[in-house]
C-alpha positions in Angstrom: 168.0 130.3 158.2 164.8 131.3 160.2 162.8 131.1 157.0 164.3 127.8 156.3 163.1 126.3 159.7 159.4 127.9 159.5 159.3 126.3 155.6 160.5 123.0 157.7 157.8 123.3 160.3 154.9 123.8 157.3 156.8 120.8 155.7 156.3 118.6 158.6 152.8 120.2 159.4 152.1 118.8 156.1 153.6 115.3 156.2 151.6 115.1 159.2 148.1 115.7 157.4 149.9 112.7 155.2 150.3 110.4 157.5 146.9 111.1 159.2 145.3 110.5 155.5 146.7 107.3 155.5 146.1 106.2 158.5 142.4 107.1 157.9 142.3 105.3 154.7 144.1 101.7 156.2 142.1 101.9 159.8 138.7 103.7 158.1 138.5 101.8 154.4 135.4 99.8 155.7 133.5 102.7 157.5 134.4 104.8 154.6 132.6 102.1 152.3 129.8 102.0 154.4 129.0 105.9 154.8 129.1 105.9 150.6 127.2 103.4 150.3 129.2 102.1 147.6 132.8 99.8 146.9 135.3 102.4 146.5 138.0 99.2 146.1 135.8 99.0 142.3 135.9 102.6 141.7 139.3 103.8 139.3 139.3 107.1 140.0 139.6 106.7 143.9 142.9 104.7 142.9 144.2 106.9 140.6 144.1 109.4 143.3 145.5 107.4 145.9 148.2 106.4 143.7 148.6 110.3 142.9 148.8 111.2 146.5 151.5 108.5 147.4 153.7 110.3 144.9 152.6 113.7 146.7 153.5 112.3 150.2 157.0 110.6 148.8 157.1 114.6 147.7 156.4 116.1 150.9 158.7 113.3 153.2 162.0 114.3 150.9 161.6 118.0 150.5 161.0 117.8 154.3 164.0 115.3 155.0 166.4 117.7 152.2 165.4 120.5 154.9 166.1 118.7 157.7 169.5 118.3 156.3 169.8 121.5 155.1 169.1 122.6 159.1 171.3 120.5 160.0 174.5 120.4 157.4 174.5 124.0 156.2 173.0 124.9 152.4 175.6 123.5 150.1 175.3 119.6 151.3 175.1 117.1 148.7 172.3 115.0 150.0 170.0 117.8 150.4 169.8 119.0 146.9 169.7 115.6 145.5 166.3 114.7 147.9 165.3 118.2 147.4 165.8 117.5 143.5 163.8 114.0 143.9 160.5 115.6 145.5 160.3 119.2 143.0 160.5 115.7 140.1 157.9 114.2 141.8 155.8 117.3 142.6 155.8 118.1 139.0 154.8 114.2 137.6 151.8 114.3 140.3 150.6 117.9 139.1 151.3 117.0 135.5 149.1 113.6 135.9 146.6 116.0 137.6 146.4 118.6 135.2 146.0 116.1 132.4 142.9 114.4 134.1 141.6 117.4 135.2 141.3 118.3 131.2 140.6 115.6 130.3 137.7 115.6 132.7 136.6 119.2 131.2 136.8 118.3 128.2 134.7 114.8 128.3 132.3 115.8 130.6 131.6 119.8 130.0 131.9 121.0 133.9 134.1 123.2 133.9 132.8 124.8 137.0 133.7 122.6 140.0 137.1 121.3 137.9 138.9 124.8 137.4 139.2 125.0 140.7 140.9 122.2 140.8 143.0 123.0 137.5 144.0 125.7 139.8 145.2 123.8 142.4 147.0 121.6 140.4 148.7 124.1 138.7 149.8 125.3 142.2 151.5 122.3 143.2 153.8 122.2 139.3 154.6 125.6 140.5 155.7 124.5 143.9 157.6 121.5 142.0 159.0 123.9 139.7 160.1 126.4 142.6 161.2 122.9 144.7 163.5 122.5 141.5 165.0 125.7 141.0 166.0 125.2 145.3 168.0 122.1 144.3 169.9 123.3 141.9 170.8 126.7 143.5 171.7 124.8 145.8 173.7 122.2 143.4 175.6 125.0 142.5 177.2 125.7 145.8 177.8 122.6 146.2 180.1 123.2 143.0 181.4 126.1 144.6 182.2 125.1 148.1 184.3 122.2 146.2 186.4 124.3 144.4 186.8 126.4 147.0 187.9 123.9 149.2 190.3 122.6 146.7 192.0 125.8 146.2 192.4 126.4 149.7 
């Protein structure tokens, strides 16, 4: 359980750095603007990331909320595999959307260079859905378990 509660405090470390990117973006849009010299609001790609990192923070709020019940409730709690389920689903359809623009970007525009890093990354974050995944279900199955058990009893 002490692993548990130090993956929770990362989890809320990082739905902190969240909720400070988006409060940058809503209270620093204009400034932003400004220091680019540019619109960003014309610019597609700074949507399609935004768009990208609302499913990532959606991610990070009910992997971190499945925790907290998991603190809370014990392992084998039906609410916290289902929300852990819901953020390794959308974990995966963010890195999956990144990994395809990230080859797509290779491939169209021959830099390979500054984008494997990022391929990397991405790949990171399916594994982290994937692993997200594999931590609702496990944990699915005790549910299943825990039922029968107390039905037997």
């Amino acid at each position: 359980m002490k692993n548990l509660k130090i993956l929770f405090g990362v989890s809320l470390i990082a739905l902190l750095f969240c909720l400070g990117d988006i409060i940058f973006l809503v209270f620093f849009f204009e400034e932003m603007e400004l220091l680019m010299g540019e619109k960003i609001a014309s610019d597609p790609s700074f949507w399609f990331d935004r768009i990208v990192n609302l499913i990532n923070y959606v991610g990070v709020f009910l992997v971190c909320f499945g925790l907290w019940k998991v603190i809370q409730k014990g392992p084998f709690e039906k609410r916290s595999s289902f929300l852990l389920q819901i953020g390794g689903i959308l974990f995966l359809t963010a890195s999956l959307t990144l990994i395809a623009n990230d080859i797509y970007l290779i491939s169209a525009f021959r830099n390979e260079t500054s984008l494997v890093s990022l391929l990397t990354t991405d790949f990171m974050l399916l594994v982290i859905g994937i692993g997200t995944l594999f931590t609702a279900d496990v944990l699915k199955s005790g549910v299943l378990i825990k039922q029968e058990n107390d039905l037997t009893v």
